[in-house]
Gaussian input, Z-matrix of N, CA and C with variables (Angstrom, degrees):
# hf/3-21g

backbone

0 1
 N
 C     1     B1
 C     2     B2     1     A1
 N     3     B3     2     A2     1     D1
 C     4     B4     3     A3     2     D2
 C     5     B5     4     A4     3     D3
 N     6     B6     5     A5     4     D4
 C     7     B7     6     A6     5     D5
 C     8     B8     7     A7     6     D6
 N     9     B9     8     A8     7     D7
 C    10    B10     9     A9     8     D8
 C    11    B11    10    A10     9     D9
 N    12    B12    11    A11    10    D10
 C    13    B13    12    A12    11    D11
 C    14    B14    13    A13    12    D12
 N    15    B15    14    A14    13    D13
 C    16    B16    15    A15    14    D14
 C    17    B17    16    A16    15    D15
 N    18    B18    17    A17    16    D16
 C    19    B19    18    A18    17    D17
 C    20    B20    19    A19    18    D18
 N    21    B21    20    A20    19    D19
 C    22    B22    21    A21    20    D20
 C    23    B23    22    A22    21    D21
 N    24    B24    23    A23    22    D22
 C    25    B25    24    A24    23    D23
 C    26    B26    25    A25    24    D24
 N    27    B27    26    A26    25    D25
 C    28    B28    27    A27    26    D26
 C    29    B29    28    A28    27    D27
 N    30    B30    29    A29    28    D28
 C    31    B31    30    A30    29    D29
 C    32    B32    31    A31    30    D30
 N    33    B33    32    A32    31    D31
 C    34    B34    33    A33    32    D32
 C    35    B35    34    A34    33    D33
 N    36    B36    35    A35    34    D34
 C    37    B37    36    A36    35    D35
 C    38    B38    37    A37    36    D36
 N    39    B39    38    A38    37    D37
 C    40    B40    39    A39    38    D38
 C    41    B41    40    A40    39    D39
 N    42    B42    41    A41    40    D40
 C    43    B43    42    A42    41    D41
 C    44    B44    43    A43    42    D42
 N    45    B45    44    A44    43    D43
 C    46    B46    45    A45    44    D44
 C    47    B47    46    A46    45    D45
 N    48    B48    47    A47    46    D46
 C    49    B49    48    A48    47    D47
 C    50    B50    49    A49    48    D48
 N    51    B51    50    A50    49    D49
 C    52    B52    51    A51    50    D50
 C    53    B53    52    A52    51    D51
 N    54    B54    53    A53    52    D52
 C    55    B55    54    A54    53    D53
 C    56    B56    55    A55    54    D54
 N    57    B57    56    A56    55    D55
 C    58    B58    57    A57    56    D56
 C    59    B59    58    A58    57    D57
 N    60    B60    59    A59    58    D58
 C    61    B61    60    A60    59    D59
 C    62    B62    61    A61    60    D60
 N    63    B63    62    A62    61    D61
 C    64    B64    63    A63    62    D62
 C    65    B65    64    A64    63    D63
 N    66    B66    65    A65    64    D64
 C    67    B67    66    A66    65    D65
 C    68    B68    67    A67    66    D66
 N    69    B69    68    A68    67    D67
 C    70    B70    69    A69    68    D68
 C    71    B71    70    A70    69    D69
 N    72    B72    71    A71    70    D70
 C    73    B73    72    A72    71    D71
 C    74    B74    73    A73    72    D72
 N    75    B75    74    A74    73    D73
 C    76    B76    75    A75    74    D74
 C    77    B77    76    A76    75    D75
 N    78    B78    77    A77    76    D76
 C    79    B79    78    A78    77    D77
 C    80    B80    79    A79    78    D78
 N    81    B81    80    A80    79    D79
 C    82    B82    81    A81    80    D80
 C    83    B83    82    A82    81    D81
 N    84    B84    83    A83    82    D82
 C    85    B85    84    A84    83    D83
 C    86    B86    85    A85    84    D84
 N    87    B87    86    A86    85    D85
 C    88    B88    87    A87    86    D86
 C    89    B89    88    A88    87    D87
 N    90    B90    89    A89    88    D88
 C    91    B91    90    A90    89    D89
 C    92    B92    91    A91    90    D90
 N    93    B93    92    A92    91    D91
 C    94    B94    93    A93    92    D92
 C    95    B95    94    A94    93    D93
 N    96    B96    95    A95    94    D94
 C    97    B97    96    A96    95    D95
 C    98    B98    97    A97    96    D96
 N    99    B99    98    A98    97    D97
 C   100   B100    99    A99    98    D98
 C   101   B101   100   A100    99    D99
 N   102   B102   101   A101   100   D100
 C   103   B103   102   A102   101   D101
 C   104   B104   103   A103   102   D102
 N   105   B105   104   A104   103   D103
 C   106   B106   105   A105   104   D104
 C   107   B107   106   A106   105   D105
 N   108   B108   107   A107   106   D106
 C   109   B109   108   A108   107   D107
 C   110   B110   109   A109   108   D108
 N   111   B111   110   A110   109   D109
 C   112   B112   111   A111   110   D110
 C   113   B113   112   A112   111   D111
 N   114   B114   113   A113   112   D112
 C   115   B115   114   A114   113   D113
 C   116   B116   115   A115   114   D114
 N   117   B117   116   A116   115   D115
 C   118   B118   117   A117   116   D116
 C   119   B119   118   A118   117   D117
 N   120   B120   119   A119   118   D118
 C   121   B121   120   A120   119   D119
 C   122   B122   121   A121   120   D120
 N   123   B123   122   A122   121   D121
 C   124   B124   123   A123   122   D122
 C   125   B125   124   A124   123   D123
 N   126   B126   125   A125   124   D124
 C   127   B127   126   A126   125   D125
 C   128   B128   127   A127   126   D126
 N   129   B129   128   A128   127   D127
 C   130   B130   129   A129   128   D128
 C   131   B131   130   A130   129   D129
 N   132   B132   131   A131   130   D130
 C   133   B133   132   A132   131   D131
 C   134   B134   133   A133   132   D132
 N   135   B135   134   A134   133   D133
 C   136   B136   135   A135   134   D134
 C   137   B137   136   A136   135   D135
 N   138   B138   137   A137   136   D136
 C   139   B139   138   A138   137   D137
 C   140   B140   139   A139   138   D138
 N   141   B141   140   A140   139   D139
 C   142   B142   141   A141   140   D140
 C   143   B143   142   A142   141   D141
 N   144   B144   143   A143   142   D142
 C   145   B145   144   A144   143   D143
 C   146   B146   145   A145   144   D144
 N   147   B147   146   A146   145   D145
 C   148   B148   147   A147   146   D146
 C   149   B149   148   A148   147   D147
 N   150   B150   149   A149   148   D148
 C   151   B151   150   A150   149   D149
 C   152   B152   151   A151   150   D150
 N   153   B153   152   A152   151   D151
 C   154   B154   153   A153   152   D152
 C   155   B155   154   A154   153   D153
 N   156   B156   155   A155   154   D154
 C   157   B157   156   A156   155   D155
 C   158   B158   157   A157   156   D156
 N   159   B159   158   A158   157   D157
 C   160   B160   159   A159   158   D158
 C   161   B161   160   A160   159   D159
 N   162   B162   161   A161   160   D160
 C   163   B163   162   A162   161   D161
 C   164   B164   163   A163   162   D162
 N   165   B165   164   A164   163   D163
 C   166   B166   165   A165   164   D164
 C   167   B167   166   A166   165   D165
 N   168   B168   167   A167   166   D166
 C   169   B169   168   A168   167   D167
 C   170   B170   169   A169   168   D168
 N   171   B171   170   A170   169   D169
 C   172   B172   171   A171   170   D170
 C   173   B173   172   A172   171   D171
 N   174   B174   173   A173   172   D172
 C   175   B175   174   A174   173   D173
 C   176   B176   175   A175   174   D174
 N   177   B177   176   A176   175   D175
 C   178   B178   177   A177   176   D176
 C   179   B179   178   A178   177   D177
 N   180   B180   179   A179   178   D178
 C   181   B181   180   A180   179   D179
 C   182   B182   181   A181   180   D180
 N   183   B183   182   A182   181   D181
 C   184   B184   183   A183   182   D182
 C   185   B185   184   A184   183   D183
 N   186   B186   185   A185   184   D184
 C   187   B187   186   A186   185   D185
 C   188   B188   187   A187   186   D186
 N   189   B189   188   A188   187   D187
 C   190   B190   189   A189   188   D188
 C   191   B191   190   A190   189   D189
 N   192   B192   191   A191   190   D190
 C   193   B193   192   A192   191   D191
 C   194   B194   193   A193   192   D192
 N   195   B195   194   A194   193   D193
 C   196   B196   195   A195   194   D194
 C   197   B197   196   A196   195   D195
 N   198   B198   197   A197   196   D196
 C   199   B199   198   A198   197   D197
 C   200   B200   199   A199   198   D198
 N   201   B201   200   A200   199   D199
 C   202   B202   201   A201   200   D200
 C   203   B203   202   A202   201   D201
 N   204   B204   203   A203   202   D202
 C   205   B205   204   A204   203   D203
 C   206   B206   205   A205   204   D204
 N   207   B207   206   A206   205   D205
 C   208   B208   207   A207   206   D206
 C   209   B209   208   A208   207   D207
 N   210   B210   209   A209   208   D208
 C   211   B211   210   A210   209   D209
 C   212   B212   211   A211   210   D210
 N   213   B213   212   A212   211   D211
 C   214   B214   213   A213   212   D212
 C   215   B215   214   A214   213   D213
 N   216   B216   215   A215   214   D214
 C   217   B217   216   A216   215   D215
 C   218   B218   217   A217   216   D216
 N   219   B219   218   A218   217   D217
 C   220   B220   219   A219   218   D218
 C   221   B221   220   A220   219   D219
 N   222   B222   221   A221   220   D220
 C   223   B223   222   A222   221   D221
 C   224   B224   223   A223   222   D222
 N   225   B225   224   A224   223   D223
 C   226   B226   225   A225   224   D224
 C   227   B227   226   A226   225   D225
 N   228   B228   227   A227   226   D226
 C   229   B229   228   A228   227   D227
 C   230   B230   229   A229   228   D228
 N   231   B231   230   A230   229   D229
 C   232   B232   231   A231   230   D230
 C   233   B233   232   A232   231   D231

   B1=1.4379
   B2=1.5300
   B3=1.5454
   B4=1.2519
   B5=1.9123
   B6=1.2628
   B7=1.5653
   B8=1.7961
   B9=1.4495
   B10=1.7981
   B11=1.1587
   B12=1.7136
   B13=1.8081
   B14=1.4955
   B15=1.9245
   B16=0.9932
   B17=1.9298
   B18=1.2885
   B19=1.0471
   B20=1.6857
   B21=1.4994
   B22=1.4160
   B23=1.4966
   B24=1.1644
   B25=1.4350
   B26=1.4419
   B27=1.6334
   B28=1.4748
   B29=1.3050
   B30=1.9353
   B31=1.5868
   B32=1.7949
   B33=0.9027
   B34=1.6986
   B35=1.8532
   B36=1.0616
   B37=1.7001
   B38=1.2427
   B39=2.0154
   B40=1.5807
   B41=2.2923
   B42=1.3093
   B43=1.5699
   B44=1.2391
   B45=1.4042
   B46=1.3307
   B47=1.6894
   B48=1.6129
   B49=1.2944
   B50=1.8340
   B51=0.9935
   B52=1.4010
   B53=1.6317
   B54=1.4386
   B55=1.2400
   B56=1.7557
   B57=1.3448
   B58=1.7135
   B59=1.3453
   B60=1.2909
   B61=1.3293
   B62=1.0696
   B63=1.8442
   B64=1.5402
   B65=1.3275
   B66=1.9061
   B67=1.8655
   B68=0.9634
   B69=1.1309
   B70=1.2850
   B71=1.3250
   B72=1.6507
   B73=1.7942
   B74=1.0774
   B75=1.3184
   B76=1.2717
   B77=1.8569
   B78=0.9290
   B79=1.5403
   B80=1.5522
   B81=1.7320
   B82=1.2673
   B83=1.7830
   B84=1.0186
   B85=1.5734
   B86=1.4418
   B87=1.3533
   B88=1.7047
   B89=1.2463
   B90=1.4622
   B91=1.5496
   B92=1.7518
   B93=1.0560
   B94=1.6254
   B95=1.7569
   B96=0.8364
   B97=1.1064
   B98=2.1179
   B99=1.0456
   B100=1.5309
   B101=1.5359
   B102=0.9951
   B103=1.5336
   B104=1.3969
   B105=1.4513
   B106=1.4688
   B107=1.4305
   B108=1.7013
   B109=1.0781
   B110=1.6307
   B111=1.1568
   B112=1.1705
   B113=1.3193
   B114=1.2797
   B115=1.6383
   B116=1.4611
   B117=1.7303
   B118=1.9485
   B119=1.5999
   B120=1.4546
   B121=1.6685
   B122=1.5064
   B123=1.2781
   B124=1.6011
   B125=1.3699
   B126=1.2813
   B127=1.3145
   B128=1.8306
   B129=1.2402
   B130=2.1258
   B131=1.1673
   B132=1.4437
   B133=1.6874
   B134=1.6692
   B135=1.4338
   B136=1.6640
   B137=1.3535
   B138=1.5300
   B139=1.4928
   B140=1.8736
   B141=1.3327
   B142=1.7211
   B143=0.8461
   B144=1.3840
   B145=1.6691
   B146=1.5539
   B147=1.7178
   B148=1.6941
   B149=0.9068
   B150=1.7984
   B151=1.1493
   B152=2.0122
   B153=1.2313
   B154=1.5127
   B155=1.6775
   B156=0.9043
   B157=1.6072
   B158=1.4140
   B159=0.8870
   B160=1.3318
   B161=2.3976
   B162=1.5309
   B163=1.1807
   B164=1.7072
   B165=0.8553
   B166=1.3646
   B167=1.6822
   B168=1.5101
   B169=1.2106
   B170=2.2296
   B171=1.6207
   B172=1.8914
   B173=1.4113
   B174=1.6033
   B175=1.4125
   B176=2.1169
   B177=0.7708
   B178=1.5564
   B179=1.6979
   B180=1.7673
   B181=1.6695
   B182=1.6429
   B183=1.2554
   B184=1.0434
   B185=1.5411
   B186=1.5233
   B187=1.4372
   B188=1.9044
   B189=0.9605
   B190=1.2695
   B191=1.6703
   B192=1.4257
   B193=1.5964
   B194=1.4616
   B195=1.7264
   B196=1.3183
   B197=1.8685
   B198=0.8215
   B199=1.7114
   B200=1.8297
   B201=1.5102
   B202=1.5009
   B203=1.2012
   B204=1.7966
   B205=1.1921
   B206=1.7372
   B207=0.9888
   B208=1.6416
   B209=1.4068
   B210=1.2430
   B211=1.3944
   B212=2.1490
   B213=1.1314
   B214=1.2362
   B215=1.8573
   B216=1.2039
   B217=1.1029
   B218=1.3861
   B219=1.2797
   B220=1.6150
   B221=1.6730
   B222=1.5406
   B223=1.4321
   B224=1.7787
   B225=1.3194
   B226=1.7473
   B227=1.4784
   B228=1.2573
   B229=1.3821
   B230=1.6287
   B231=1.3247
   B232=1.2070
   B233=2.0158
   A1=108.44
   A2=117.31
   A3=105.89
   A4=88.49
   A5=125.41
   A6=112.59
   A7=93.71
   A8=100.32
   A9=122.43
   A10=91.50
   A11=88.45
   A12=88.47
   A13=108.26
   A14=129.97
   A15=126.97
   A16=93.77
   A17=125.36
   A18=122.86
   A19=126.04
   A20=118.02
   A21=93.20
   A22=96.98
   A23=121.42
   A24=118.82
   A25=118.94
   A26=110.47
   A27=107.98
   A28=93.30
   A29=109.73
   A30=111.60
   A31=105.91
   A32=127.91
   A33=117.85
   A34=106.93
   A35=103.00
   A36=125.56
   A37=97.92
   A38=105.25
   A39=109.50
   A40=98.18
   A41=91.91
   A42=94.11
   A43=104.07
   A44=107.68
   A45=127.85
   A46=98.08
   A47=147.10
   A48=164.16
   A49=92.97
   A50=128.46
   A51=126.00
   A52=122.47
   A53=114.48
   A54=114.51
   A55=127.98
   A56=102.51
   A57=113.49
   A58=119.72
   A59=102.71
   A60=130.09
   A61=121.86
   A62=138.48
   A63=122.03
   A64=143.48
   A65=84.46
   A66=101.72
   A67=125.20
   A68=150.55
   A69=171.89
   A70=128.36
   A71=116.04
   A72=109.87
   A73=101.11
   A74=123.84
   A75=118.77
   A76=121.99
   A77=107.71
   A78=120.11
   A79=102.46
   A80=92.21
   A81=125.45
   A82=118.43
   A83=138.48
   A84=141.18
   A85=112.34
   A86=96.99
   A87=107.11
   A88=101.53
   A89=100.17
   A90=111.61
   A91=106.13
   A92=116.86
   A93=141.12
   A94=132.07
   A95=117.68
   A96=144.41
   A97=97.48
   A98=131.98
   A99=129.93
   A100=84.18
   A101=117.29
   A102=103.76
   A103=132.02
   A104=133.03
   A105=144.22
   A106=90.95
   A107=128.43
   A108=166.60
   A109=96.30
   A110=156.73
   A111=169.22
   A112=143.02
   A113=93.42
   A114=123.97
   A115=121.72
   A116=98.08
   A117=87.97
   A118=75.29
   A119=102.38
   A120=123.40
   A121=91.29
   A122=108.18
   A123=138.33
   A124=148.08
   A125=142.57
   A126=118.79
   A127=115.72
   A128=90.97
   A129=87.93
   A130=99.53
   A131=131.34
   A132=127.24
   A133=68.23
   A134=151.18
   A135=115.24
   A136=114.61
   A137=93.16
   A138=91.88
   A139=94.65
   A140=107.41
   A141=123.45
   A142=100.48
   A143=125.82
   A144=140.52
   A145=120.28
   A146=108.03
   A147=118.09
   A148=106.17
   A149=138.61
   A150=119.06
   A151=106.92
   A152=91.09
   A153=107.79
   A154=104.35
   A155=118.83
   A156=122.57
   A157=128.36
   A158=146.42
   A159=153.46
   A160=114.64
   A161=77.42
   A162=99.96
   A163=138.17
   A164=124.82
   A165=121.52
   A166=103.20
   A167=133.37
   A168=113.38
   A169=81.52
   A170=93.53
   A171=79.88
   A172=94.55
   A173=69.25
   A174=101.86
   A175=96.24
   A176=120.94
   A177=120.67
   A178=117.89
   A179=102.25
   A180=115.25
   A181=77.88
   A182=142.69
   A183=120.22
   A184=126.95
   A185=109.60
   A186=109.36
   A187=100.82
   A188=122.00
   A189=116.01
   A190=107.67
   A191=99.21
   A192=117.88
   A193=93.78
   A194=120.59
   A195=98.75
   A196=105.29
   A197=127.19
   A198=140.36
   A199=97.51
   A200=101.86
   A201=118.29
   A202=130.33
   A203=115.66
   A204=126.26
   A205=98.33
   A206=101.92
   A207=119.86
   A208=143.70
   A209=122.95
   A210=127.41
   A211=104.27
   A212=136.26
   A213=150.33
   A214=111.83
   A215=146.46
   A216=136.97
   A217=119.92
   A218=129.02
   A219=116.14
   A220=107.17
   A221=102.42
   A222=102.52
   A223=98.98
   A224=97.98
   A225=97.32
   A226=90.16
   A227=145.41
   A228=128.34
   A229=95.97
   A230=141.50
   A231=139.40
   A232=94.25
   D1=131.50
   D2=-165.83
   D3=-118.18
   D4=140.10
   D5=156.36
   D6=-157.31
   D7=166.52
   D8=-169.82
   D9=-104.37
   D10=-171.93
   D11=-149.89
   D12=-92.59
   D13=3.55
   D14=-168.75
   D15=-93.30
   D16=-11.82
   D17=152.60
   D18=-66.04
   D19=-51.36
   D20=-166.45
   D21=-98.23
   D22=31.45
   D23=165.11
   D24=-87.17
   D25=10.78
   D26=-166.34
   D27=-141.70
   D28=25.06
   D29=-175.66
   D30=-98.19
   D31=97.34
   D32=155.48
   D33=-5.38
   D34=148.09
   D35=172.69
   D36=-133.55
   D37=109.86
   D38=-177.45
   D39=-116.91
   D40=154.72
   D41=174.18
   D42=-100.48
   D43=130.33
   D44=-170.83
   D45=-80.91
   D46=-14.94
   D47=155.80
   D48=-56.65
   D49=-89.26
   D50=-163.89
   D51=-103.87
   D52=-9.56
   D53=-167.93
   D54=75.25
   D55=7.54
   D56=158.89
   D57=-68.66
   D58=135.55
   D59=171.60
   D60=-60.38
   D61=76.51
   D62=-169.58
   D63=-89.76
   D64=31.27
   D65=-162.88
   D66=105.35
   D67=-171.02
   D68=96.31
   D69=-16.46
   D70=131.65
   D71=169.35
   D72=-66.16
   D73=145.35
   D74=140.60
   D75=-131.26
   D76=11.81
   D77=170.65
   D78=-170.78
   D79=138.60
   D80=172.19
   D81=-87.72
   D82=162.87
   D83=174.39
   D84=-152.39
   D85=116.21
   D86=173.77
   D87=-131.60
   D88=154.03
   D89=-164.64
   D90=-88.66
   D91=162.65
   D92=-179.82
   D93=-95.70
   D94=76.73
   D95=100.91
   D96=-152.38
   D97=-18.13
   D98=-139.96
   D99=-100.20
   D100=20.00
   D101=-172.17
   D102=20.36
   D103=36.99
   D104=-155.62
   D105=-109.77
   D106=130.59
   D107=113.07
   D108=8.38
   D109=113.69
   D110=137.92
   D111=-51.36
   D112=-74.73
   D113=161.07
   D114=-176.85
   D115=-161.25
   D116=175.48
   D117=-143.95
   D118=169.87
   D119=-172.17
   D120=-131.93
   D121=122.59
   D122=154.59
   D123=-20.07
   D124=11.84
   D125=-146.12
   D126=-50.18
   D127=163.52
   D128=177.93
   D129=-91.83
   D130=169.33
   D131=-152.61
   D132=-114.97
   D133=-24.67
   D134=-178.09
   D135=-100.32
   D136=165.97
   D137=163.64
   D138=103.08
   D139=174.17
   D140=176.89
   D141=-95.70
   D142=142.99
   D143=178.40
   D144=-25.00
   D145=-51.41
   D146=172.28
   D147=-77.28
   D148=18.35
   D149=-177.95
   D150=-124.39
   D151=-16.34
   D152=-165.43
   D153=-57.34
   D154=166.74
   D155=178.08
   D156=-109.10
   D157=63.78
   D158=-154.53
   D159=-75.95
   D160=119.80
   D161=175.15
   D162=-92.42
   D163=126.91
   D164=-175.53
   D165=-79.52
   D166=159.31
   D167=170.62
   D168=-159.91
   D169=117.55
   D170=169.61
   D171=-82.15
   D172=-177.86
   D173=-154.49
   D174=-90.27
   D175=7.66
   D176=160.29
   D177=-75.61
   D178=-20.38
   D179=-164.90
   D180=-83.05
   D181=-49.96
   D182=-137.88
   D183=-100.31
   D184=124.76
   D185=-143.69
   D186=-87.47
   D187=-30.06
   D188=174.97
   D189=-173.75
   D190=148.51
   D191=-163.57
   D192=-112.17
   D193=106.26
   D194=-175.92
   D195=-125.36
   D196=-156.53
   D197=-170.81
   D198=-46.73
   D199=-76.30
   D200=159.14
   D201=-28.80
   D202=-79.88
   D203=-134.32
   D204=-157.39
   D205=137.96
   D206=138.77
   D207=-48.17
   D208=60.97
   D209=-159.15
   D210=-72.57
   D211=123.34
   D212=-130.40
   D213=-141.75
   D214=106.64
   D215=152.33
   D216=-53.00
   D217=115.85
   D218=163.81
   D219=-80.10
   D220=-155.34
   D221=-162.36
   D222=-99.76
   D223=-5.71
   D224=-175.78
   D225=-96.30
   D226=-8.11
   D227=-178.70
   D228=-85.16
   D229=8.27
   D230=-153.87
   D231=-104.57

């Protein structure tokens, strides 16, 4: 499955541990010079923009990127 980033920026981030909702992507991070895929960072779906909480999550947590959603390991599914 191939999609850019104005697609999975409008994907839900779900925990595969409880089934919470951890927001939205909204930025991707790849590293410099190796061009390798990293991770994506979180926003929280409450709250006003300056208020939201933003999460980092690598890209080893994340168990599958699908049509929907972002399916995600936390650290208690470990």
């Amino acid at each position: 499955m191939e999609f850019n980033f104005s697609q999975l920026k409008q994907k839900d981030v779900i925990s595969l541990s409880d089934g919470k909702n951890l927001g939205k992507v909204c930025d991707i991070t790849v590293s410099y010079p190796e061009n390798n895929f990293v991770g994506i960072t979180v926003t929280g779906c409450k709250g006003f923009r300056f208020s939201k909480q933003e999460i980092f999550i690598p890209i080893k947590q994340v168990a599958k990127i699908g049509e929907d959603a972002v399916l995600v390991r936390t650290e208690r599914d470990k």
